[in-house]
C-alpha positions in Angstrom: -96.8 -2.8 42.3 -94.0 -0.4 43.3 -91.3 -2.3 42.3 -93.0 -2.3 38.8 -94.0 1.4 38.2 -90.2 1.9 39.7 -88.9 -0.4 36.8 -91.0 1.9 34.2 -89.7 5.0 35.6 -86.3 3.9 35.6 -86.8 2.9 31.8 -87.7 5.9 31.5 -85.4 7.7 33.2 -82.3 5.8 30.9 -84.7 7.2 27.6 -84.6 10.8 28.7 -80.8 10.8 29.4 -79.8 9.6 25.8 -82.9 12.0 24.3 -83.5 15.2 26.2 -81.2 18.1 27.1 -79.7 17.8 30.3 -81.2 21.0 31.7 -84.3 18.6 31.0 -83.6 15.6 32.7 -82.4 17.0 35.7 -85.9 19.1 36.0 -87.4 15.3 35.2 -85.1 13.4 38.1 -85.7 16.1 40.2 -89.1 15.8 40.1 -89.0 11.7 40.7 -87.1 12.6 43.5 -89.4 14.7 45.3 -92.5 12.5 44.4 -90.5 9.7 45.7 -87.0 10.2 48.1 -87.0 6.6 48.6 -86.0 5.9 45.0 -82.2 5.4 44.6 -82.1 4.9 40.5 -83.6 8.8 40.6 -80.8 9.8 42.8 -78.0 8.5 40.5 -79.3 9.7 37.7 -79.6 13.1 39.4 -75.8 13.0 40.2 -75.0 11.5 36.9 -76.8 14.1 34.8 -75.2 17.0 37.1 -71.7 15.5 36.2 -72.6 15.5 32.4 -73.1 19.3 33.2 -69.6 19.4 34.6 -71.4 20.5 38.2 -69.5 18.3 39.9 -69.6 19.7 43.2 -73.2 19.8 43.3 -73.4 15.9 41.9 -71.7 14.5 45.3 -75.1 14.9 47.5 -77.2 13.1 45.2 -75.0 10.4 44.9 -74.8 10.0 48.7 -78.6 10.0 49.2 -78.9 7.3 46.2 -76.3 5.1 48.6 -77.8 6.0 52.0 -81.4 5.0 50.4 -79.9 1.8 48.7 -76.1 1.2 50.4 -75.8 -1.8 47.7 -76.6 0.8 44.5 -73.4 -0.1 42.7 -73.4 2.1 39.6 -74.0 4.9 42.7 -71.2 3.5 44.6 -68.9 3.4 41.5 -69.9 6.7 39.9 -69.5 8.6 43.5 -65.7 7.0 43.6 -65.4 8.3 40.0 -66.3 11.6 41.3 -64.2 12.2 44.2 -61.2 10.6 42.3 -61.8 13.4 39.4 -62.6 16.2 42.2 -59.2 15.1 43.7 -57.2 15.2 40.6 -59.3 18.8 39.4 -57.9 19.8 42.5 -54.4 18.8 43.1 -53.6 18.3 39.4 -49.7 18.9 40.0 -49.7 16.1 42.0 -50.0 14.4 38.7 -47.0 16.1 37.3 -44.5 15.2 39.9 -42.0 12.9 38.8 -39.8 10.1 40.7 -36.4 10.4 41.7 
């Protein structure tokens, strides 16, 4: 039964990120999150909105909990290497610039 209302709320979860605001979604997710800490999908989609509104320092501990709940969450894996590869670059972008000898 929980695996089922999981799979609704996750459907769900995917509708309100292509049709609400994201001020929404994240009061949504963060709601699913409280009611349950055990779901990883809520998690990731908490960090995933909170990129989408460029918070992307605040995104990081989400996507942790989402892989410490489910270490095999591989769109939470992925997204959390995404993030730390942009938080590198955002900040040492000259390290981009530097050209070979």
């Amino acid at each position: 039964v929980r695996a089922c209302v999981r799979a609704c709320v996750r459907a769900c979860l995917y509708l309100a990120t292509l049709t609400l605001p994201l001020t929404q979604t994240q009061t949504l997710t963060l709601t699913l999150t409280q009611a349950d800490p055990g779901f990883a999908d809520g998690w990731y989609n908490l960090g995933n909105v909170l990129l989408g509104m460029g918070r992307f320092n605040e995104a990081e501990a989400p996507l942790r909990r989402a892989l410490r709940v489910a270490p095999r969450h591989d769109k939470a894996r992925l997204l959390w290497w995404w993030l730390l590869l942009l938080l590198l670059l955002l900040l040492r972008p000259c390290a981009l610039r530097t050209e070979v000898p």
